[in-house]
PQR file with spaces between the fields and no chain letter, atoms N, CA, C, O and H, PARSE charges and radii, in Angstrom:
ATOM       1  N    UNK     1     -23.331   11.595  -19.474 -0.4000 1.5000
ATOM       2  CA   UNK     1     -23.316   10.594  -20.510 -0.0000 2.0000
ATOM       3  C    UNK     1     -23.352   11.215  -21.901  0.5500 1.7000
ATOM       4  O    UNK     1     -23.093   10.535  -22.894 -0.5500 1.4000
ATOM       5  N    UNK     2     -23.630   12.325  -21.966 -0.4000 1.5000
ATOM       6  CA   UNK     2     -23.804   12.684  -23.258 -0.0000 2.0000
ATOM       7  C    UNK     2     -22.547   12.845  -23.835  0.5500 1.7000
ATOM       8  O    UNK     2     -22.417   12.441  -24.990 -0.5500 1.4000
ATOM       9  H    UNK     2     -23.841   12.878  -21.160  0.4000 1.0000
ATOM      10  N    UNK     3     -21.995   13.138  -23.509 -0.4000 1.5000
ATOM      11  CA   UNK     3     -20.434   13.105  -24.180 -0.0000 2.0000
ATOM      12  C    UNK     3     -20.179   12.549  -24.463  0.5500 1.7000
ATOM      13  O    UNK     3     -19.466   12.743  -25.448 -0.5500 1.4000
ATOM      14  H    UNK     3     -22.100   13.466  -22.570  0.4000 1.0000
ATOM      15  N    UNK     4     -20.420   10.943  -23.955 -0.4000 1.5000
ATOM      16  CA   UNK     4     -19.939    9.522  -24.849 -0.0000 2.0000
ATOM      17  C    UNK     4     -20.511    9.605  -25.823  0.5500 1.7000
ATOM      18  O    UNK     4     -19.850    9.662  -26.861 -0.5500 1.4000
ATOM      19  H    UNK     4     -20.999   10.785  -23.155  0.4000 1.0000
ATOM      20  N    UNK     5     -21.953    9.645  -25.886 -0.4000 1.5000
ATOM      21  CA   UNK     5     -23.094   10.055  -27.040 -0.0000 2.0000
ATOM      22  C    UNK     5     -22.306   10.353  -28.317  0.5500 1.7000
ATOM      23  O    UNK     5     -21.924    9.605  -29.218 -0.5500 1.4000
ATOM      24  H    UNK     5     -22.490    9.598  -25.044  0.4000 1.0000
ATOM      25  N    UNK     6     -22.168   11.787  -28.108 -0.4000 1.5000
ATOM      26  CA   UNK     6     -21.291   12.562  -28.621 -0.0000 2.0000
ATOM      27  C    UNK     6     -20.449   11.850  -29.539  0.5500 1.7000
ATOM      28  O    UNK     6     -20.735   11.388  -30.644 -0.5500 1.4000
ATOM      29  H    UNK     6     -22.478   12.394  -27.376  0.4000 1.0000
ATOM      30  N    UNK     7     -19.346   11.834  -28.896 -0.4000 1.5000
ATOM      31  CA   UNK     7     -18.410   10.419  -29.203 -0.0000 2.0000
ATOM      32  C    UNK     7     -18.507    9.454  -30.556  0.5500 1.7000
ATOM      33  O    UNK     7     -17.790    9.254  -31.536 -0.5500 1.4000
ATOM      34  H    UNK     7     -19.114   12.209  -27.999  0.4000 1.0000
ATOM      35  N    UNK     8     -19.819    8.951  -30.060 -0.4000 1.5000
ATOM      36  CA   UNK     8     -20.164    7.269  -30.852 -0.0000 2.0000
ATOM      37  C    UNK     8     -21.156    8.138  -32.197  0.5500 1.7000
ATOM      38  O    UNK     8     -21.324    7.571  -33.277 -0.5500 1.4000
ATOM      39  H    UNK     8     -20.402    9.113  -29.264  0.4000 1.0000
ATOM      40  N    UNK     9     -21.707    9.463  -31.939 -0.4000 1.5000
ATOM      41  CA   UNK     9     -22.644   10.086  -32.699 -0.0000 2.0000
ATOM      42  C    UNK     9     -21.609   11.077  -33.977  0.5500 1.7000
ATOM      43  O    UNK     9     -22.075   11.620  -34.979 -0.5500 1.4000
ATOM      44  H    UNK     9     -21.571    9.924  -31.062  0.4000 1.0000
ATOM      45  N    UNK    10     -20.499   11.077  -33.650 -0.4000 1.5000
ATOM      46  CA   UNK    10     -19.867   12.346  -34.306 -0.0000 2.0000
ATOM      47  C    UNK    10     -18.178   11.487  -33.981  0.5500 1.7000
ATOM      48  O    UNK    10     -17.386   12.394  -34.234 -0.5500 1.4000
ATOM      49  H    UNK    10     -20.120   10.636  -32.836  0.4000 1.0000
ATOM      50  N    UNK    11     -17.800   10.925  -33.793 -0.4000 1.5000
ATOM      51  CA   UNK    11     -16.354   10.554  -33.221 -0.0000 2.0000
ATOM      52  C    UNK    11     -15.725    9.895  -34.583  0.5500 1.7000
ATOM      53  O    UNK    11     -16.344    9.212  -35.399 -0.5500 1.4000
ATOM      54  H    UNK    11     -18.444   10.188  -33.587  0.4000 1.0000
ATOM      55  N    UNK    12     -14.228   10.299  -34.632 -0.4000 1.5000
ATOM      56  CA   UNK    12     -13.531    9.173  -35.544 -0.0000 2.0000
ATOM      57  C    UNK    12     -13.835    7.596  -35.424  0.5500 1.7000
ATOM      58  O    UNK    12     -14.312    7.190  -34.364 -0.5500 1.4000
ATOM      59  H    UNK    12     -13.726   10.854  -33.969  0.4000 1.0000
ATOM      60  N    UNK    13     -13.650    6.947  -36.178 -0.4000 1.5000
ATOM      61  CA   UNK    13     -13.974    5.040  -35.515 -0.0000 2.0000
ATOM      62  C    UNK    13     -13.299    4.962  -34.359  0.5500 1.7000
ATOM      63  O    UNK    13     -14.050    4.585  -33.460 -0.5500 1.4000
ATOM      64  H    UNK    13     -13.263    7.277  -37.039  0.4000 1.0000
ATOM      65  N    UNK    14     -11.885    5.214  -33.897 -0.4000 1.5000
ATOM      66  CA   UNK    14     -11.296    4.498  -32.707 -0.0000 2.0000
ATOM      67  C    UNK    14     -12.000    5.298  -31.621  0.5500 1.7000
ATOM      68  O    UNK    14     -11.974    4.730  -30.529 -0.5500 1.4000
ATOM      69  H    UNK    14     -11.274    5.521  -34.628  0.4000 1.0000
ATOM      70  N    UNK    15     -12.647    6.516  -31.644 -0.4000 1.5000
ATOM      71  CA   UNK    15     -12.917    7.352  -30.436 -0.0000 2.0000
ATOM      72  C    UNK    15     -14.257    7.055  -30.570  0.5500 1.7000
ATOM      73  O    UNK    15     -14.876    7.413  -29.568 -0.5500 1.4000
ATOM      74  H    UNK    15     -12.669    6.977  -32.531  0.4000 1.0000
ATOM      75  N    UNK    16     -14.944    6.546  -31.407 -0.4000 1.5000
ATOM      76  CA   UNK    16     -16.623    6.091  -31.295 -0.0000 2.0000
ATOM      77  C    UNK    16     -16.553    5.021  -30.706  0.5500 1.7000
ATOM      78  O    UNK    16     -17.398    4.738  -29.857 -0.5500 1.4000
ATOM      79  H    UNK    16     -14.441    6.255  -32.221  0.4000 1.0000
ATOM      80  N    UNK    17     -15.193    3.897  -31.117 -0.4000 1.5000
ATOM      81  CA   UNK    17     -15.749    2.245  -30.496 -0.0000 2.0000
ATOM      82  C    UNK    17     -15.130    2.902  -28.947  0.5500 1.7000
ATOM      83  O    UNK    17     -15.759    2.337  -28.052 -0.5500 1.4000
ATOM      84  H    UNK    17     -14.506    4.126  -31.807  0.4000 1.0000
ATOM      85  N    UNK    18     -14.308    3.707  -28.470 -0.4000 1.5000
ATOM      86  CA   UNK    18     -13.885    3.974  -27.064 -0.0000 2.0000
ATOM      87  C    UNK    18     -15.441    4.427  -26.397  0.5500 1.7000
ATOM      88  O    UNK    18     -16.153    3.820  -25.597 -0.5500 1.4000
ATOM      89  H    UNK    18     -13.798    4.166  -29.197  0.4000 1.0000
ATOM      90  N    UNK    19     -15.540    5.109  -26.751 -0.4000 1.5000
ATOM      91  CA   UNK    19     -16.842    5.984  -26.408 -0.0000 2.0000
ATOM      92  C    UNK    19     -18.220    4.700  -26.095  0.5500 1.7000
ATOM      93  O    UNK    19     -18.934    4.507  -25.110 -0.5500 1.4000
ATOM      94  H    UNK    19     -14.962    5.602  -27.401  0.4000 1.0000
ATOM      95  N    UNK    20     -18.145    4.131  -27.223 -0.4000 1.5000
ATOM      96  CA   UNK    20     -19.311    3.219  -26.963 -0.0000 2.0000
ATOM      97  C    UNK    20     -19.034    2.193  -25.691  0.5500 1.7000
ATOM      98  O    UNK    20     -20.072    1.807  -25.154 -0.5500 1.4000
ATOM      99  H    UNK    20     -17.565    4.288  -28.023  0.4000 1.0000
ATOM     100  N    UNK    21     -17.996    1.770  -25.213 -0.4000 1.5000
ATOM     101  CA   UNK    21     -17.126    0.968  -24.557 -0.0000 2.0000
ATOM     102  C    UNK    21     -17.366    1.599  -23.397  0.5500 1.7000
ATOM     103  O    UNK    21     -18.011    1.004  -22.533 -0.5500 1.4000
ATOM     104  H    UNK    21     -17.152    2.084  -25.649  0.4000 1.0000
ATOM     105  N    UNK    22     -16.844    3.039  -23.149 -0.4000 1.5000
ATOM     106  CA   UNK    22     -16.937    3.324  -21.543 -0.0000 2.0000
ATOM     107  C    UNK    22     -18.640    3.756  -21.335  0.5500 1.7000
ATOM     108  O    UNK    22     -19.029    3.833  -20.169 -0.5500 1.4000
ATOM     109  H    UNK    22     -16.319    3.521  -23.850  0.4000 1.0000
ATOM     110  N    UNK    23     -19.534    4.004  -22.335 -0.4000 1.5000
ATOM     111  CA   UNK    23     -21.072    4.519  -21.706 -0.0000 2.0000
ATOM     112  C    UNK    23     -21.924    2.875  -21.479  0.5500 1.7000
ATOM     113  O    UNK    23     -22.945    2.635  -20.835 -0.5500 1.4000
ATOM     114  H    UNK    23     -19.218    3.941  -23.281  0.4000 1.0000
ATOM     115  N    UNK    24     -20.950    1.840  -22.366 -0.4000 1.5000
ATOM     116  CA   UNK    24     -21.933    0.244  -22.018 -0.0000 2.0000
ATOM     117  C    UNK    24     -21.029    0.157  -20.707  0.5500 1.7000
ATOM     118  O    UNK    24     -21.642   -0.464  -19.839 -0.5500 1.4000
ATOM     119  H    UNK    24     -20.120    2.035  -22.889  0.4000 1.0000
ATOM     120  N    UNK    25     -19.936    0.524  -20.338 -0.4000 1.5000
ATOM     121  CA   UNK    25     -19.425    0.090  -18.990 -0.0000 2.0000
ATOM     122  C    UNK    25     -19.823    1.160  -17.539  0.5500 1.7000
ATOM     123  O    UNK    25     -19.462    0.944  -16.382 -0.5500 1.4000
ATOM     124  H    UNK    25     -19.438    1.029  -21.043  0.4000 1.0000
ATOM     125  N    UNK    26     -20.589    2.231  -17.992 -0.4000 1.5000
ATOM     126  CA   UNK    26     -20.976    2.926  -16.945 -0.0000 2.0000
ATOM     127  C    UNK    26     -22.171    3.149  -16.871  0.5500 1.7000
ATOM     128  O    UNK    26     -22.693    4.034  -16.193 -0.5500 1.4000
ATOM     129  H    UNK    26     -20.883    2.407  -18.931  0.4000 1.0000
ATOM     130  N    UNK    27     -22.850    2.159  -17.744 -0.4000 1.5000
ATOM     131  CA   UNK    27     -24.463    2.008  -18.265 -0.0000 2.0000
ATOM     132  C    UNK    27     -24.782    0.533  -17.130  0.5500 1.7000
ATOM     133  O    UNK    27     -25.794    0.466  -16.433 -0.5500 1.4000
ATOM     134  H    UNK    27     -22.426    1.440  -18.295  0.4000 1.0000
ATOM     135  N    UNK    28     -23.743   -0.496  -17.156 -0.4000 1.5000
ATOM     136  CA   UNK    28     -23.784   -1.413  -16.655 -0.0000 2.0000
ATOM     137  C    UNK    28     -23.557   -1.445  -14.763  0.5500 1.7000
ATOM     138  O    UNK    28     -24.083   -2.192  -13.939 -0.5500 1.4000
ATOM     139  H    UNK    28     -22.921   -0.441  -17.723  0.4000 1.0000
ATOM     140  N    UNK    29     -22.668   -0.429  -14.590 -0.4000 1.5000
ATOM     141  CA   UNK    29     -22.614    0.275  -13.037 -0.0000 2.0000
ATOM     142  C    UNK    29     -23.929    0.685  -12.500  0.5500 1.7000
ATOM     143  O    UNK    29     -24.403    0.587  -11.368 -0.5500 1.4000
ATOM     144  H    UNK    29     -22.240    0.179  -15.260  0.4000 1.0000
ATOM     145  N    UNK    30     -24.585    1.365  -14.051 -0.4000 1.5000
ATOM     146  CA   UNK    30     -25.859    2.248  -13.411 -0.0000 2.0000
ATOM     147  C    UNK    30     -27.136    0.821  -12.722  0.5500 1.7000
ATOM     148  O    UNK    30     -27.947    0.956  -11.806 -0.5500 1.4000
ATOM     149  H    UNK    30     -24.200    1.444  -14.970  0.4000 1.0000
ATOM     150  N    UNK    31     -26.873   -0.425  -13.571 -0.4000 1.5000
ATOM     151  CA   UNK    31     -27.647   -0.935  -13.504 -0.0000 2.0000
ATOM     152  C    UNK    31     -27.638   -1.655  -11.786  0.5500 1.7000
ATOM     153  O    UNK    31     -28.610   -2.216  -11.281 -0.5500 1.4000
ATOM     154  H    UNK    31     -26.215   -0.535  -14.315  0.4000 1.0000
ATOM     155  N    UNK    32     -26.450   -1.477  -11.197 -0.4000 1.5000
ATOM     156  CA   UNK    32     -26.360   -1.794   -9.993 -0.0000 2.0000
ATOM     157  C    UNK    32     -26.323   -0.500   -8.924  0.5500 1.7000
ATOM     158  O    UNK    32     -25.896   -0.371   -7.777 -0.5500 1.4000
ATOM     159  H    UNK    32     -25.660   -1.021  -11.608  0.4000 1.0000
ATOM     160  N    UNK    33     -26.950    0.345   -9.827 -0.4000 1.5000
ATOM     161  CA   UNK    33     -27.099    1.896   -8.630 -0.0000 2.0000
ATOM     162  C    UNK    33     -25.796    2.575   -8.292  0.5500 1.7000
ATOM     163  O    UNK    33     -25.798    3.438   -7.414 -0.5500 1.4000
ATOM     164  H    UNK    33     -27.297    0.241  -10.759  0.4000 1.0000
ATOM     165  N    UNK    34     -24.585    2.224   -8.977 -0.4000 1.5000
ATOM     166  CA   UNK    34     -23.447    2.820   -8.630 -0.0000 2.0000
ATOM     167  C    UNK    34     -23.173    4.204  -10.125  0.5500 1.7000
ATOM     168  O    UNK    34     -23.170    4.073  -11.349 -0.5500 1.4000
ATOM     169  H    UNK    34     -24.584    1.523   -9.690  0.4000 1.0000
ATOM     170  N    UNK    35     -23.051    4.969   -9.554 -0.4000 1.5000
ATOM     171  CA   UNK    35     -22.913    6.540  -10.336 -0.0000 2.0000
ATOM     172  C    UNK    35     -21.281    6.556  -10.667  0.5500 1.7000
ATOM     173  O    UNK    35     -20.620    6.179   -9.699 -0.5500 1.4000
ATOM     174  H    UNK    35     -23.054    5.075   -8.560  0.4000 1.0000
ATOM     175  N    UNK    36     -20.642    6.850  -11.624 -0.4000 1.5000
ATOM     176  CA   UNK    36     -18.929    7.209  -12.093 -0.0000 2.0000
ATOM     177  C    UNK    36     -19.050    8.629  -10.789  0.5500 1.7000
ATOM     178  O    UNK    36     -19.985    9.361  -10.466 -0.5500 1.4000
ATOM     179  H    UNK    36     -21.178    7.155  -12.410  0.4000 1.0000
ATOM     180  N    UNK    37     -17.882    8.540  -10.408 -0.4000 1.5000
ATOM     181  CA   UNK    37     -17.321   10.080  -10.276 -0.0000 2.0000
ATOM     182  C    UNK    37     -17.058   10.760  -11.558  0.5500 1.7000
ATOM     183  O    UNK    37     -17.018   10.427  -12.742 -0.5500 1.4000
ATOM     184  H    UNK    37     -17.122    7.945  -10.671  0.4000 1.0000
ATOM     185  N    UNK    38     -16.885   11.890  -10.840 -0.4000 1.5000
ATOM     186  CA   UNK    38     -16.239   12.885  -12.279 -0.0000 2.0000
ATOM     187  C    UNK    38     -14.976   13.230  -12.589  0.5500 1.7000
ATOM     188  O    UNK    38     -14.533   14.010  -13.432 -0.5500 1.4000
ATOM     189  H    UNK    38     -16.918   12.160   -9.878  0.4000 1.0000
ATOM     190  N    UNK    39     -14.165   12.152  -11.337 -0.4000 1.5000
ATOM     191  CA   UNK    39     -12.722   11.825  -11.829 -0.0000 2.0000
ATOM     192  C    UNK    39     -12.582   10.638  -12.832  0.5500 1.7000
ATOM     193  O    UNK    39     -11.590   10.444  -13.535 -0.5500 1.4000
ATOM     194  H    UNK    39     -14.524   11.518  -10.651  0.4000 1.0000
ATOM     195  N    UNK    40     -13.729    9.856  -12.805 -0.4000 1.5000
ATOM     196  CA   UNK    40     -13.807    8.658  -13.834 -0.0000 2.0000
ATOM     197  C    UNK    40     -14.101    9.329  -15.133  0.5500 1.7000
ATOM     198  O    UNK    40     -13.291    9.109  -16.033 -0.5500 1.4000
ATOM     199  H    UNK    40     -14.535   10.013  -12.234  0.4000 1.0000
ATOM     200  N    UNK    41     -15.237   10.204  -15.426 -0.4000 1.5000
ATOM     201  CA   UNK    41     -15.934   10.539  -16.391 -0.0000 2.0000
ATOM     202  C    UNK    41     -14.592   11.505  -17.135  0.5500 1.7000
ATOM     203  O    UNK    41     -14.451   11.361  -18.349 -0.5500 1.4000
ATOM     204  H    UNK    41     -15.895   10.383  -14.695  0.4000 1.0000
ATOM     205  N    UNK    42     -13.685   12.417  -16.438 -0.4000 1.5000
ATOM     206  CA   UNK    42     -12.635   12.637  -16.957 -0.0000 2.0000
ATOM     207  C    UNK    42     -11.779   12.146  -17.644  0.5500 1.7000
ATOM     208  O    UNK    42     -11.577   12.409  -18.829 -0.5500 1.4000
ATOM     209  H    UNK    42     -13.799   12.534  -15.451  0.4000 1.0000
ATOM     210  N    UNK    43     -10.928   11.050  -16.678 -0.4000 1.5000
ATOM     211  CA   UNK    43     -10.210   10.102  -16.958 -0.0000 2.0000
ATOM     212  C    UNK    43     -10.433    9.005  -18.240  0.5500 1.7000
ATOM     213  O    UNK    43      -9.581    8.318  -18.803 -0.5500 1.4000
ATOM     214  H    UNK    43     -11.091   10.836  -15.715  0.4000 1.0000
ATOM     215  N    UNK    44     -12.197    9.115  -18.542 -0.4000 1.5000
ATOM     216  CA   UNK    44     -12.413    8.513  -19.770 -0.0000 2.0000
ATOM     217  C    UNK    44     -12.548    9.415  -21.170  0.5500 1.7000
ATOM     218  O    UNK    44     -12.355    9.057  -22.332 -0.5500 1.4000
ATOM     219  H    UNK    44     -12.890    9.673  -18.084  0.4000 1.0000
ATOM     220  N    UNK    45     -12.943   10.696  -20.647 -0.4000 1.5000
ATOM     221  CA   UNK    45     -12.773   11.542  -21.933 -0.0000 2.0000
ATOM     222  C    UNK    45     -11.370   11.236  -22.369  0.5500 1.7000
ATOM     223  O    UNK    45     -11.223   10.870  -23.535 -0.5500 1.4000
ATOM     224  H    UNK    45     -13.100   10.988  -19.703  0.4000 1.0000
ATOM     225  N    UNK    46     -10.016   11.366  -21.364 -0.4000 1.5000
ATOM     226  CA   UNK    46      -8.633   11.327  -22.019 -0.0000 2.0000
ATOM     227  C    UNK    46      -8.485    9.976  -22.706  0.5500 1.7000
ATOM     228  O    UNK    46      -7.953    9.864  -23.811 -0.5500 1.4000
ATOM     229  H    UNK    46     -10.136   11.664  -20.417  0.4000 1.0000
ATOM     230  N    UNK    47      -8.965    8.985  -22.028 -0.4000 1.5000
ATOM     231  CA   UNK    47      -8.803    7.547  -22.567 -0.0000 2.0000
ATOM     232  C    UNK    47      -9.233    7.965  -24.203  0.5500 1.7000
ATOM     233  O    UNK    47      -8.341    7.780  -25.032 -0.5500 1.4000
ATOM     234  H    UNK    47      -9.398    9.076  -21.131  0.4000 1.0000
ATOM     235  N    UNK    48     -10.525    8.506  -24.691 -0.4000 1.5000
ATOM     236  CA   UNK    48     -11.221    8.233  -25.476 -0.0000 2.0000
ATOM     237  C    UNK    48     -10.293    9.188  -26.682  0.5500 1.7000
ATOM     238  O    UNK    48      -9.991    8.862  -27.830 -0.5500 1.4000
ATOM     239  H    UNK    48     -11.249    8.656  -24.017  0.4000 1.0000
ATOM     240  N    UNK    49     -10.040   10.260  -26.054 -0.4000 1.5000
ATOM     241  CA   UNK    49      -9.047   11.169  -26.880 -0.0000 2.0000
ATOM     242  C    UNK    49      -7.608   10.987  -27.798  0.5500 1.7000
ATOM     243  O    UNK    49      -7.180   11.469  -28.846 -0.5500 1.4000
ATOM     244  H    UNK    49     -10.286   10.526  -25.122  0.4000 1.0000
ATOM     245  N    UNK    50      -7.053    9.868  -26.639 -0.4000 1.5000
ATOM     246  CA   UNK    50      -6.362    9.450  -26.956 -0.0000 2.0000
ATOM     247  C    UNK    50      -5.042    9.676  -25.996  0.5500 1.7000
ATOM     248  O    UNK    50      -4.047    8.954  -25.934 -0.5500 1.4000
ATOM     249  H    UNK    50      -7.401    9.476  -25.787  0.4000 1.0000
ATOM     250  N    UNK    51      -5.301   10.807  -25.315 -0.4000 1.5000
ATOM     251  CA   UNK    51      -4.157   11.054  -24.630 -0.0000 2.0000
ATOM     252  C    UNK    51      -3.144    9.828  -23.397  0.5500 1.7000
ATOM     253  O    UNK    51      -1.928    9.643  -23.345 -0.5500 1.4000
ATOM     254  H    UNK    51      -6.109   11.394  -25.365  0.4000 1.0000
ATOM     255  N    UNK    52      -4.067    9.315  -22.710 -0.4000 1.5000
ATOM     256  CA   UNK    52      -4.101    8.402  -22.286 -0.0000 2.0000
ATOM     257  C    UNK    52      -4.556    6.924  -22.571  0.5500 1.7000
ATOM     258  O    UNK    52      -5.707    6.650  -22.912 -0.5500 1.4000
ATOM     259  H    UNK    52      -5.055    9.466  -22.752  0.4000 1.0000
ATOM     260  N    UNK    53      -3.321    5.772  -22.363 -0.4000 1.5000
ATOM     261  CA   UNK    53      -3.740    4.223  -22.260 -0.0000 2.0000
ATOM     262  C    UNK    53      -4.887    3.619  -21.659  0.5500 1.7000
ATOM     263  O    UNK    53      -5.670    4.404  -21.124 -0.5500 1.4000
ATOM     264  H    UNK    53      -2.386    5.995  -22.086  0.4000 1.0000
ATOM     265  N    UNK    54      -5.109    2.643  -21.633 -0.4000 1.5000
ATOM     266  CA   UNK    54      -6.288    2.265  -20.824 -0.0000 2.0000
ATOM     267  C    UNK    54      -5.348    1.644  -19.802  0.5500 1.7000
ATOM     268  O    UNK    54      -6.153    1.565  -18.874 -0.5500 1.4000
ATOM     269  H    UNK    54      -4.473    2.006  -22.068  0.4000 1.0000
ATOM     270  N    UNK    55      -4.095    1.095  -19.259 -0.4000 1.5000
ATOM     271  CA   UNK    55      -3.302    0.795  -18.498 -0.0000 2.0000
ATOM     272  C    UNK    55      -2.960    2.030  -17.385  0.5500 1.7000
ATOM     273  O    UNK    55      -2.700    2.002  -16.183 -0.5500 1.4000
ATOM     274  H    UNK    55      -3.441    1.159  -20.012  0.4000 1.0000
ATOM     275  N    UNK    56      -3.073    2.999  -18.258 -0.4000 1.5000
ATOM     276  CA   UNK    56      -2.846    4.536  -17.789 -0.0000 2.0000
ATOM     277  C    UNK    56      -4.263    5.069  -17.088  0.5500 1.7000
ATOM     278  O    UNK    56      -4.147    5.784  -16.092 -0.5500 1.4000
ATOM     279  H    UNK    56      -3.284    3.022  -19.235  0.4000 1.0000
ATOM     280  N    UNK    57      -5.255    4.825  -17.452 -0.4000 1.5000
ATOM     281  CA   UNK    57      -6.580    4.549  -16.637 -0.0000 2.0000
ATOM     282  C    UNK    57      -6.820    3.590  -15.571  0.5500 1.7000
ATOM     283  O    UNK    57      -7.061    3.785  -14.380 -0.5500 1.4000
ATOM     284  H    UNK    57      -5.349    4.244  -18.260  0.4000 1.0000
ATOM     285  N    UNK    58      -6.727    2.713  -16.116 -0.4000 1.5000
ATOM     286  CA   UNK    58      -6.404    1.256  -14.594 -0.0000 2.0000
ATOM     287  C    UNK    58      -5.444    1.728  -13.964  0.5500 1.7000
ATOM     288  O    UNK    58      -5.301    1.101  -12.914 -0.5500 1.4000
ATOM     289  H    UNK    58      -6.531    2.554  -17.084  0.4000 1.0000
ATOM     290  N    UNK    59      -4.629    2.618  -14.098 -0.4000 1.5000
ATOM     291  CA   UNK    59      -3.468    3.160  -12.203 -0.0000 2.0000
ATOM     292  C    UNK    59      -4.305    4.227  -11.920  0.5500 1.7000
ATOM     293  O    UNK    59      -4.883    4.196  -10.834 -0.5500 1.4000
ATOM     294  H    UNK    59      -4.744    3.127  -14.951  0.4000 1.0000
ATOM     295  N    UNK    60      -4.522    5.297  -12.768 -0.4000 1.5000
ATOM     296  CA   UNK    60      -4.965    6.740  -11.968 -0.0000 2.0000
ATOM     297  C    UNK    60      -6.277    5.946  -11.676  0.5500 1.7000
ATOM     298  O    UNK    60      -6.235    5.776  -10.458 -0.5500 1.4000
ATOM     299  H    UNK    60      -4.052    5.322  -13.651  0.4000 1.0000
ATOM     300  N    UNK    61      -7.321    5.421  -12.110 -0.4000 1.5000
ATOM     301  CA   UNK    61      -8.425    4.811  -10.854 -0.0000 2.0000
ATOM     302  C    UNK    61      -7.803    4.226   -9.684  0.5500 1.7000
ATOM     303  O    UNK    61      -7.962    4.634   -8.534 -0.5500 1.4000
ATOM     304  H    UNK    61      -7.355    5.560  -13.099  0.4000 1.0000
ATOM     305  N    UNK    62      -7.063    3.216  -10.052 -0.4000 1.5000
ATOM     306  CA   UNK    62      -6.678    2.538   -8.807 -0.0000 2.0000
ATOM     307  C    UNK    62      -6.391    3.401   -7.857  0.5500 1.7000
ATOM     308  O    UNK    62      -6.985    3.266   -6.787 -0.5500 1.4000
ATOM     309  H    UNK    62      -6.933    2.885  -10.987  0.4000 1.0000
ATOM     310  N    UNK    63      -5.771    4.096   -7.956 -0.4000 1.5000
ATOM     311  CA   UNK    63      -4.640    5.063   -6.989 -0.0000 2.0000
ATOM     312  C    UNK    63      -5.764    6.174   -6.288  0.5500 1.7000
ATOM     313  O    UNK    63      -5.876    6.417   -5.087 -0.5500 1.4000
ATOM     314  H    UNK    63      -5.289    4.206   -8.825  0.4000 1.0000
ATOM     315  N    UNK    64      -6.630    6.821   -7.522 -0.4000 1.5000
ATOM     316  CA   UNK    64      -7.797    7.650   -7.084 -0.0000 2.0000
ATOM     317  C    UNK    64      -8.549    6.753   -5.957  0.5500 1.7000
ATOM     318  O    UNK    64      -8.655    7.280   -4.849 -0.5500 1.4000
ATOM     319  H    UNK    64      -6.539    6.623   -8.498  0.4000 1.0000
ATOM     320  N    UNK    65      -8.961    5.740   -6.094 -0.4000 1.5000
ATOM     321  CA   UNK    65      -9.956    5.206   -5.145 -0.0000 2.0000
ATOM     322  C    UNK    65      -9.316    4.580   -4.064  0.5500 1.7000
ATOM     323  O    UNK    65      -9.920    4.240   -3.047 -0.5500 1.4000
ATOM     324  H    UNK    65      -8.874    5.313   -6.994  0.4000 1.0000
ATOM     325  N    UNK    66      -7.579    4.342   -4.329 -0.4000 1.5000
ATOM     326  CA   UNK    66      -7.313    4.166   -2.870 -0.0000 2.0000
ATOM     327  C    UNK    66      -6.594    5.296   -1.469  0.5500 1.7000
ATOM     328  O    UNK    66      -6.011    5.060   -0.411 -0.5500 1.4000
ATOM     329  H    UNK    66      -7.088    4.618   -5.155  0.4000 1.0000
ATOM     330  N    UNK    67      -6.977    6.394   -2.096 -0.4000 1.5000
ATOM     331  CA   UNK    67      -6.908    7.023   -1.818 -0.0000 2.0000
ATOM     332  C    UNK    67      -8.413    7.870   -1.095  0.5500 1.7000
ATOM     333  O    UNK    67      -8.310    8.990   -0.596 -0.5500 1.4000
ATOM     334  H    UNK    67      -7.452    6.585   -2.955  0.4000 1.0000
């Protein structure tokens, strides 16, 4: 989690409100005992970077977990 931290603590505006966005959405998992992989926690650094869409996140999860 600290990396989102990071992020929202030190980030441009669009990569702080990303950042704040995926640690309240994997803050909210925690609250039901479910942990991110570290293909998620990846997949959101790129989201947050910019490299990747969030459409582009919704397939590589999908595809990761049906797999």
């Amino acid at each position: 989690m600290t990396d989102f931290e990071e992020y929202i603590r030190q980030g441009e505006p669009l990569k702080k409100e990303k950042g704040y966005a995926w640690l309240t959405a994997i803050g909210l998992q925690d609250v039901d005992g479910l942990k991110p992989s570290s293909y998620l926690i990846e997949t959101a650094k790129q989201n947050i970077e910019g490299d990747i869409t969030i459409t582009e996140v919704k397939n590589r999860i999908d595809s990761y977990y049906k797999a």
